[in-house]
C-alpha positions in Angstrom: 18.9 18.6 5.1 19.5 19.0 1.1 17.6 20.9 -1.1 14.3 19.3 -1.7 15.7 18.5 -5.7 18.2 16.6 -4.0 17.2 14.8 -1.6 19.6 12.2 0.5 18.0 8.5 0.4 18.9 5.5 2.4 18.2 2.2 0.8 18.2 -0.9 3.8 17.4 -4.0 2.9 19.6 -7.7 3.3 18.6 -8.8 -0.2 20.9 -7.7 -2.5 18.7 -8.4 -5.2 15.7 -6.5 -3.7 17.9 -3.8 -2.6 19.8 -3.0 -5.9 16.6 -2.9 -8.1 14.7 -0.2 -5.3 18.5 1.8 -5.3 17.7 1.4 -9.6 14.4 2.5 -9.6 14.8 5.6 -7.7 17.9 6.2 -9.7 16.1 6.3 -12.8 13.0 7.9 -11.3 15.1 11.3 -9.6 18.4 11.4 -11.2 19.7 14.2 -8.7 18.9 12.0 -5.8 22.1 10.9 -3.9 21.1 7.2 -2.8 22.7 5.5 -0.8 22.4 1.2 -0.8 22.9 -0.5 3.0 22.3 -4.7 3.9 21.7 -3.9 7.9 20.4 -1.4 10.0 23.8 -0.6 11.4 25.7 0.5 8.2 22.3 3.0 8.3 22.8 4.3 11.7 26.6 4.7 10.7 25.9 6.8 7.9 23.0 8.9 9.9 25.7 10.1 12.8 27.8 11.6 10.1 26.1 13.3 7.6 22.2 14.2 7.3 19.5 12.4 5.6 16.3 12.5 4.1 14.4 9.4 3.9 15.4 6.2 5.0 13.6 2.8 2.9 14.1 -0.2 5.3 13.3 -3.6 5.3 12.0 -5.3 8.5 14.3 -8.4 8.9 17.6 -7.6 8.4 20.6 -8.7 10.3 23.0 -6.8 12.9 20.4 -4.5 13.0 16.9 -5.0 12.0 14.7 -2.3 10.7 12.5 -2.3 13.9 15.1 -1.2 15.7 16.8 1.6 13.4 13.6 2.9 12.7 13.4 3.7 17.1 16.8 4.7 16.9 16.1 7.3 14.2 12.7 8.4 15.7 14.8 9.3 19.2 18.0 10.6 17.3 16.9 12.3 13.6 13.5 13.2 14.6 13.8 15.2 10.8 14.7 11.8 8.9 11.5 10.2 7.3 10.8 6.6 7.8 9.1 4.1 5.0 9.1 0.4 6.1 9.5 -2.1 3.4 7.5 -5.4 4.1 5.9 -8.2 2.5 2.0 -8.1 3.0 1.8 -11.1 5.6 4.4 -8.4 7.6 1.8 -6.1 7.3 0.1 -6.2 10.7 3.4 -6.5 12.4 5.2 -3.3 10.5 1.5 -1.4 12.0 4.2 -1.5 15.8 6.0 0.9 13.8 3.1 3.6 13.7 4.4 5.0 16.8 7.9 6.0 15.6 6.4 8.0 12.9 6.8 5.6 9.8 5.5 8.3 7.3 4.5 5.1 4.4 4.4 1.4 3.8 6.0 -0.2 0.8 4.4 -3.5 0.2 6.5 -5.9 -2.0 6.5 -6.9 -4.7 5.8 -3.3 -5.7 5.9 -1.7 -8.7 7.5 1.2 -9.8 5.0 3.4 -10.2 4.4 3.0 -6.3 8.1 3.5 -5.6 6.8 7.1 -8.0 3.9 8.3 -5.9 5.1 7.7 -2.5 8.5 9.5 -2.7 6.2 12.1 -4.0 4.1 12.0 -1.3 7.2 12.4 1.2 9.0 15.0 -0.8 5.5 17.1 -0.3 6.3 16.4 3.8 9.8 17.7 3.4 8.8 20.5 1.5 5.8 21.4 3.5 8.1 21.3 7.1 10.7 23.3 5.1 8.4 26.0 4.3 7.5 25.6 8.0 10.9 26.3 8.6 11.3 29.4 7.0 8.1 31.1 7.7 7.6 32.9 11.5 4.0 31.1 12.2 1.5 32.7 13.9 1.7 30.8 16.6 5.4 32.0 17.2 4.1 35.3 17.1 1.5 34.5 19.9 4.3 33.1 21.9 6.6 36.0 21.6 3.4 38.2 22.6 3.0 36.4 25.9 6.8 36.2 26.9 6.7 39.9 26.1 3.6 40.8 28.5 5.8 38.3 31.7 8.7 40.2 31.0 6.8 43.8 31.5 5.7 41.9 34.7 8.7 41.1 35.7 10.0 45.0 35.4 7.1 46.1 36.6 7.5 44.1 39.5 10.6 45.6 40.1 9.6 49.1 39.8 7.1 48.0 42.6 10.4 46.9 44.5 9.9 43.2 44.4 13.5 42.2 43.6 13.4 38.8 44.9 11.6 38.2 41.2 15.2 38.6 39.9 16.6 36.0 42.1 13.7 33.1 41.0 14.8 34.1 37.4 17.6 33.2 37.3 17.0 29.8 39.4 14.1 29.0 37.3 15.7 26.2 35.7 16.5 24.0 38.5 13.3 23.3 39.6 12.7 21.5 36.4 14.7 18.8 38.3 11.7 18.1 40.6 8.6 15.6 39.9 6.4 16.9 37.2 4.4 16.3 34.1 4.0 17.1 30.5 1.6 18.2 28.6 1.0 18.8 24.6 -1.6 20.9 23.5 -3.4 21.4 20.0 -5.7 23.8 19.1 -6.4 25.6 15.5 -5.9 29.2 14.3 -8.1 31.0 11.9 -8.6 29.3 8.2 -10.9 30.8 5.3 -12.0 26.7 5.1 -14.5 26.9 7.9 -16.3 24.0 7.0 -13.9 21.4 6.9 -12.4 22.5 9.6 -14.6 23.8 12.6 -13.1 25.2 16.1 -11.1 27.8 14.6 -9.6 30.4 17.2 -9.0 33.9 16.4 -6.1 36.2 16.8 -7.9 37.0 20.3 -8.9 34.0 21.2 -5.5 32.3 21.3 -4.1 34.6 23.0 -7.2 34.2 26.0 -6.3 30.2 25.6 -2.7 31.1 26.4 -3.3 33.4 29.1 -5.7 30.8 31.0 -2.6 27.9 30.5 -0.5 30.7 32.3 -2.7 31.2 34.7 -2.9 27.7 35.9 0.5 27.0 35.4 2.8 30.0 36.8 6.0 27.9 36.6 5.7 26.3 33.0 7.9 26.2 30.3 6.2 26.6 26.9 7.8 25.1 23.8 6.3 25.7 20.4 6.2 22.2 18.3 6.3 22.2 14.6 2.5 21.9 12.5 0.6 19.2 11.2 0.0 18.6 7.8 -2.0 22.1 8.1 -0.5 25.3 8.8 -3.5 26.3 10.9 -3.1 23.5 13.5 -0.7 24.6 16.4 0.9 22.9 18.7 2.1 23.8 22.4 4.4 21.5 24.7 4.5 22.0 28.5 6.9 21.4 31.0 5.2 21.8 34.2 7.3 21.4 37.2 5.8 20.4 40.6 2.6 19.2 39.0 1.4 15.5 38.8 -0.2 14.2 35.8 -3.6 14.3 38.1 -3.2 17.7 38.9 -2.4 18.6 35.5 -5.5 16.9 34.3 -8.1 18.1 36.2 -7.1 21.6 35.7 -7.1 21.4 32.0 -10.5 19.5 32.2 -11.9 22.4 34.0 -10.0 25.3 32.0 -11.3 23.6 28.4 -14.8 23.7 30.3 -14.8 27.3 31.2 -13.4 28.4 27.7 -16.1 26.0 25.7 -18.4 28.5 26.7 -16.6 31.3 24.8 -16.3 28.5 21.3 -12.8 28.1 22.8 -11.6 24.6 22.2 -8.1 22.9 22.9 -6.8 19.0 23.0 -4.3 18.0 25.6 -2.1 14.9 26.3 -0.1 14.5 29.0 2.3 12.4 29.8 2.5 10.6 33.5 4.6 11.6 36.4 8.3 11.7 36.1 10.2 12.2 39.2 12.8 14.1 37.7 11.3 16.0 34.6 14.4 17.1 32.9 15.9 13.9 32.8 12.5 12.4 31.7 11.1 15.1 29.3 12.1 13.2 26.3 10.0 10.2 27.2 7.5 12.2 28.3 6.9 14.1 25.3 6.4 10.9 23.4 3.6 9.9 25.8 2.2 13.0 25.6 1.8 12.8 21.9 0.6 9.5 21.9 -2.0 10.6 24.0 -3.2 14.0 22.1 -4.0 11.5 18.9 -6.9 10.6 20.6 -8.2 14.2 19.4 -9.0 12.3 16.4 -11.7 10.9 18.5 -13.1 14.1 20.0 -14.2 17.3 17.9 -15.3 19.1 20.6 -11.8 19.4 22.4 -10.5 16.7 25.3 -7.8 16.0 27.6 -5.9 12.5 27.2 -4.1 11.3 30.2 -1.4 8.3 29.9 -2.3 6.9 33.3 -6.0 6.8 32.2 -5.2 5.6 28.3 -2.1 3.9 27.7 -3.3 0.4 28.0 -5.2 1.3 25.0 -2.3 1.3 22.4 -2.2 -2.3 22.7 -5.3 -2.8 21.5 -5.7 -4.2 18.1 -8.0 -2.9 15.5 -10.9 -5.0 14.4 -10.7 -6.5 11.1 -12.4 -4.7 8.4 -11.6 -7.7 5.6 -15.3 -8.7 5.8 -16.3 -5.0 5.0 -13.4 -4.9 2.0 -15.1 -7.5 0.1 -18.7 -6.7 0.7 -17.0 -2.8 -0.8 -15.6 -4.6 -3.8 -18.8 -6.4 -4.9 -20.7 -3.4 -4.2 -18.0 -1.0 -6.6 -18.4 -4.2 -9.6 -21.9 -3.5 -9.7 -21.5 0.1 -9.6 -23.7 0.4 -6.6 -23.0 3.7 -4.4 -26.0 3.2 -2.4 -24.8 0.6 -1.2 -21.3 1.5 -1.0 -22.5 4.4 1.4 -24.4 1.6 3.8 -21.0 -0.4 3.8 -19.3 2.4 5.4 -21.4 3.1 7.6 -21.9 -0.3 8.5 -17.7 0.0 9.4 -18.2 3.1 11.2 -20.3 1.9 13.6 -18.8 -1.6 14.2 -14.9 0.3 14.7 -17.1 3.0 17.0 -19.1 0.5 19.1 -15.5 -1.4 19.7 -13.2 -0.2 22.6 -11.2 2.5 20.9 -7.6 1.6 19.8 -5.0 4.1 18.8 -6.0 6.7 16.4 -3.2 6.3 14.2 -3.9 2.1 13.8 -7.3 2.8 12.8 -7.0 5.3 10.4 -4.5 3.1 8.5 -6.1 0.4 8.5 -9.3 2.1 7.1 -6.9 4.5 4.5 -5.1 1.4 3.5 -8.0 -0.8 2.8 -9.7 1.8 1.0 -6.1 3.0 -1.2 -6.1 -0.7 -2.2 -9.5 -0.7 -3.6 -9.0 2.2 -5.7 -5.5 0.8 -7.2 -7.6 -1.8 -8.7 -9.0 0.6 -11.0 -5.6 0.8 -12.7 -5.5 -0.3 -16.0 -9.4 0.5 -16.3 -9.4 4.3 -16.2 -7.3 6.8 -18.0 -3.9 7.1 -16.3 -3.8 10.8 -15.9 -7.0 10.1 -14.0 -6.2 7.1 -11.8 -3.1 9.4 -10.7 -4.9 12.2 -9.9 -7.8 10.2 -7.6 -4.8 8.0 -6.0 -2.6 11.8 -4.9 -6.2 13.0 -3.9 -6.6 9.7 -1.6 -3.1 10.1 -0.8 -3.9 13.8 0.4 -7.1 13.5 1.9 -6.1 11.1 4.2 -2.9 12.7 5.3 -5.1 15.5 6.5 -7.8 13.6 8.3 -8.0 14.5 11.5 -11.6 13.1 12.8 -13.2 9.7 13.0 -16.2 11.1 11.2 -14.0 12.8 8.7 -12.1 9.4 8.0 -15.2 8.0 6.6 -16.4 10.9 5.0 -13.1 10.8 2.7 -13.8 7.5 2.1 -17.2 7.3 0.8 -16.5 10.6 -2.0 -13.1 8.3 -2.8 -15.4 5.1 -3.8 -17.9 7.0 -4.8 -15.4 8.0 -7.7 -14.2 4.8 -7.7 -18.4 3.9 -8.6 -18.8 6.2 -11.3 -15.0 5.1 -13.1 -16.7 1.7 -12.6 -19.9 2.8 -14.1 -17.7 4.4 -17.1 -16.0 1.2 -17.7 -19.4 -0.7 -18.3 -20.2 2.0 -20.5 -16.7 1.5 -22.4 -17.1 -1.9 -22.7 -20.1 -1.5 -24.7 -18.7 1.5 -26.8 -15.9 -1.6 -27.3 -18.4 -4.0 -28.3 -19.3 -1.1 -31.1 -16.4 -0.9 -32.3 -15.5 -4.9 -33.0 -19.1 -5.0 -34.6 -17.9 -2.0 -36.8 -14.5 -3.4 -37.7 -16.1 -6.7 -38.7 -18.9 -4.4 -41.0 -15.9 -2.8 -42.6 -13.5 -5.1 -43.5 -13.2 -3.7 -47.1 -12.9 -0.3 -45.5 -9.9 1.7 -44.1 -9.5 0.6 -40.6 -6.8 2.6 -39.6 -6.7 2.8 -35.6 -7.1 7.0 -35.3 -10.4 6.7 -38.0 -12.2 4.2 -35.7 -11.5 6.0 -32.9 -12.7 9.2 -34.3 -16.1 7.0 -35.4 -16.0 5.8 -31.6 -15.2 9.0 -30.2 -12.0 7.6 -28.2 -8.5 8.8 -28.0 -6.8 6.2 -30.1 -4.6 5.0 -27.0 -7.2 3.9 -24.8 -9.4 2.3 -27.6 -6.4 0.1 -28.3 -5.7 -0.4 -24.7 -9.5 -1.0 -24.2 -10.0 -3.7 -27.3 -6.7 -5.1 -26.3 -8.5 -6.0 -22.4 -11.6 -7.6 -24.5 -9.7 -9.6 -27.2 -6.4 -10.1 -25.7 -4.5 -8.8 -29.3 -3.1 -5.6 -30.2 -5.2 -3.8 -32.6 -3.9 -4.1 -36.1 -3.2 -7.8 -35.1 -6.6 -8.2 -34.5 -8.1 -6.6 -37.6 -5.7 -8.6 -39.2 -7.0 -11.8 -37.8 -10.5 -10.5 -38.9 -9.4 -9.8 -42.2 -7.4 -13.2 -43.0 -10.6 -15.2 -41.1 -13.0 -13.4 -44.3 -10.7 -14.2 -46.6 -10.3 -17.8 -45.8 -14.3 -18.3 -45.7 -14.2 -16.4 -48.7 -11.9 -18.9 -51.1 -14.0 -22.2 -49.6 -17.4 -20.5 -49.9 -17.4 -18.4 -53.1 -15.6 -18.6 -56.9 -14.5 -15.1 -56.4 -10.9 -14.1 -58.4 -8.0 -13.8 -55.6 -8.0 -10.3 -56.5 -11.4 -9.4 -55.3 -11.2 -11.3 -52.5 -7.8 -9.1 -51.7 -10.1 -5.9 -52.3 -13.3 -7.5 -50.0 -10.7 -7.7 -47.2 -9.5 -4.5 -46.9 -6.0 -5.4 -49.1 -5.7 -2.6 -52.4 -2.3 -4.8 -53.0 -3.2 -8.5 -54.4 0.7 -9.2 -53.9 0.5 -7.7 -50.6 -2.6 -9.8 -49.8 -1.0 -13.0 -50.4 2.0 -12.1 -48.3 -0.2 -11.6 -45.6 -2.3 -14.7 -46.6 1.1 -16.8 -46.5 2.6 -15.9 -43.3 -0.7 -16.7 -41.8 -1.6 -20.1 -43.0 1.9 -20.9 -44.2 0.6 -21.8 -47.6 -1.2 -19.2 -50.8 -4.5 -18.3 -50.9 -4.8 -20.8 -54.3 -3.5 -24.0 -52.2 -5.7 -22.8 -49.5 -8.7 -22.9 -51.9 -8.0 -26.4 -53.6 -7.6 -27.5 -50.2 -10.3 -26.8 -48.6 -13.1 -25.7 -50.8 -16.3 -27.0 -49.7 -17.4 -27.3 -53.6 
């Protein structure tokens, strides 16, 4: 891969149109970015056998290739490239197939390019945060390295003991991975200083008892460390385990996670189901295997997932949560967090009392429908602060890794969400203050920064704020204000021109009847004759 300040992007998509204004936008957005336009799937896969890339943006319904099937091919063959689907919203529930090849985001057209902004930010954090993986010897390698060294004294000790036919089975060991046998992927989480966000934590000692009990049961495995989660503290294991079926396999984890509960030692397993010939299935297997630990998401106290017992269940569709979304936005209008809270919960246990779906379906739907809520508040907050609630959405739910924590994230979201709303009724009124002040001093300097410094605004978001309630820019509409007194003023009143100028706001008579002109297209005299009332 690049260097993360120059990243490699693919841009798929049939429309040229479409496809040269994303290729722009990112462009103009990260300068140092090499992107790269395509109109099909294949030119993509073409361009991913010969050189590396970073992130791939592809449509869904393109032609040769369509992005359903590059995004497989690239989840089998560049396991390192990230994925964002581009669909149109009523694609939306069809692109959710693709949560299963690892599509890292959605871009929903039409979309704008401040969304193009945040979620190549979002991905660049992935990259960086897997590079760093990279570079760093976890602790989990560590732990790993400590257990192969304590076979290896076995094995010489062994020796010195006179068992030489050890030596022999060594160097055989490989072939028996050509028998039936299973998978298995386990998860478990290494020491944090945040212990209450993130409970189970093993020590130092502890992992290493989990990893002698896995050896224990399984004398012929082959361990593989697997890269981190979002969290550095989360480790992950894969197991080949030769001459075991997926029952076997089972029922001895079950047990083992049942004896070590009792010393607050917890673990997650999936496995995958029995392959005949586990070499020349591992690959698949692994991917059932890791469909199957997501279901940890389900179980805090640790579990073991089996793909014989479970797979039917990632063809399960989530229930829809549209009913809930409105009842949320009504409740955020009228600033209502109590309420807000009792929504949630309400969701909670109608998605709990359902038969589970896949993990990763319902906490997108759930994260999506919530992200969407809170981009409504754009254009009613303070941008620095929309931005920072939408990267904290963005963040929290990347790290979510409980059902009860999914809807713990989002009730503090909308409960921001409730007090931005609450701030904007508050605004409003501060913007009703200031019209009535600009109409009380219209003979006065009205210069934006002075009424904001009476209102107590930044001048920029008063303007943007009066600009939402009367649909005009500011000095245009103190302008109007102005012009509207001096009209009633020449039909109601004798006054000379020039006072009228000076009860207006205008020090300049000449000035004033510029003004007066380009608004009614005729002098403040001709105005009077023509309309005085008397």
């Amino acid at each position: 891969m690049m260097n993360e300040a120059q990243l490699r992007i693919v841009v798929a998509d049939d429309e040229t149109m479409q496809r040269n204004v994303l290729t722009e936008i990112i462009h103009k957005l990260y300068p140092f970015f090499e992107v790269i336009s395509c109109s099909n799937g294949k030119e993509v896969y073409d361009i991913l056998t010969n050189k590396p890339v970073d992130i791939v943006l592809t449509d869904i319904r393109m032609p040769v290739m369509g992005g359903m099937e590059l995004i497989k091919k690239v989840y089998n063959e560049f396991p390192r490239t990230k994925i964002i689907l581009i669909s149109a919203y009523q694609e939306f529930e069809y692109a959710q197939n693709a949560i299963k090849y690892k599509v890292v985001e959605y871009l929903i057209k039409p979309f704008r390019v401040s969304e193009v902004q945040k979620l190549l930010q979002k991905v660049q954090m992935e990259i960086q945060k897997e590079s760093e993986n990279e570079k760093s010897l976890n602790q989990y390698q560590l732990l790993a390295n400590e257990v192969k060294k304590r076979e290896e004294q076995k094995i010489l000790q062994d020796v010195l003991e006179g068992n030489t036919d050890i030596i022999k089975s060594k160097q055989e060991k490989y072939l028996i991975l050509q028998e039936f046998g299973t998978v298995a992927l386990i998860r478990w989480r290494g020491e944090t200083a945040d212990l209450n966000n993130y409970p189970n934590q093993l020590t130092r000692q502890q992992q290493c008892t989990l990893m002698e009990h896995i050896s224990f049961l399984f004398p012929h495995m082959f361990l593989i460390p697997q890269p981190n989660d979002f969290e550095k503290s989360v480790h992950k294991a894969a197991l080949l385990l030769p001459k075991e079926t997926a029952m076997e396999v089972s029922q001895k984890l079950e047990y083992c996670l049942k004896q070590l509960r009792q010393n607050n030692i917890i673990f997650w397993a999936g496995l995958s189901n029995t392959k005949l010939n586990l070499a020349a299935s591992a690959a698949e297997a692994l991917t059932q295997a890791e469909e199957m630990l997501a279901f940890y998401f389900y179980e805090t106290g640790g579990g073991v997932f089996s793909f014989d017992k479970m797979h039917t269940i990632m063809d399960i569709p989530t229930k829809s949560t549209v009913s809930f979304e409105n009842q949320l936005h009504r409740a955020i209008r009228g600033s209502d967090i109590k309420q807000v809270y009792n929504i949630i919960d309400d969701m909670k246990k109608a998605l709990s009392n359902e038969t589970r779906c896949y993990p990763n379906k319902i906490k997108h739907r759930v994260s999506s429908m919530i992200v969407l809520i809170l981009k409504e508040l754009e254009n009613k907050m303070i941008q620095e602060q929309y931005d920072q609630l939408l990267n904290r959405s963005y963040q929290m739910y990347a790290e979510c890794d409980s059902f009860d924590k999914l809807f713990e994230i989002s009730k503090q979201l909308l409960e921001q969400a409730v007090q931005y709303s609450m701030q904007n009724t508050i605004h409003a009124d501060v913007v009703e203050e200031c019209i009535t002040y600009i109409k009380s001093h219209l003979d006065s300097d009205l210069s934006l920064q002075k009424v904001a410094e009476y209102i107590h605004f930044h001048p920029n978001y008063l303007s943007g704020k009066l600009k939402e309630k009367v649909g005009l820019p500011y000095s245009v509409f103190v302008l109007k204000l102005r012009m509207e007194l001096a009209s009633s003023l020449l039909m109601d009143t004798n006054d000379k021109i020039q006072d009228i100028s000076l009860r207006c706001g205008f020090n300049d008579s000449n000035y004033f009847n510029r003004m007066f002109r380009r608004e009614y297209h005729i002098s403040p005299e001709q105005y009077r004759k023509a309309h005085k009332k008397w």
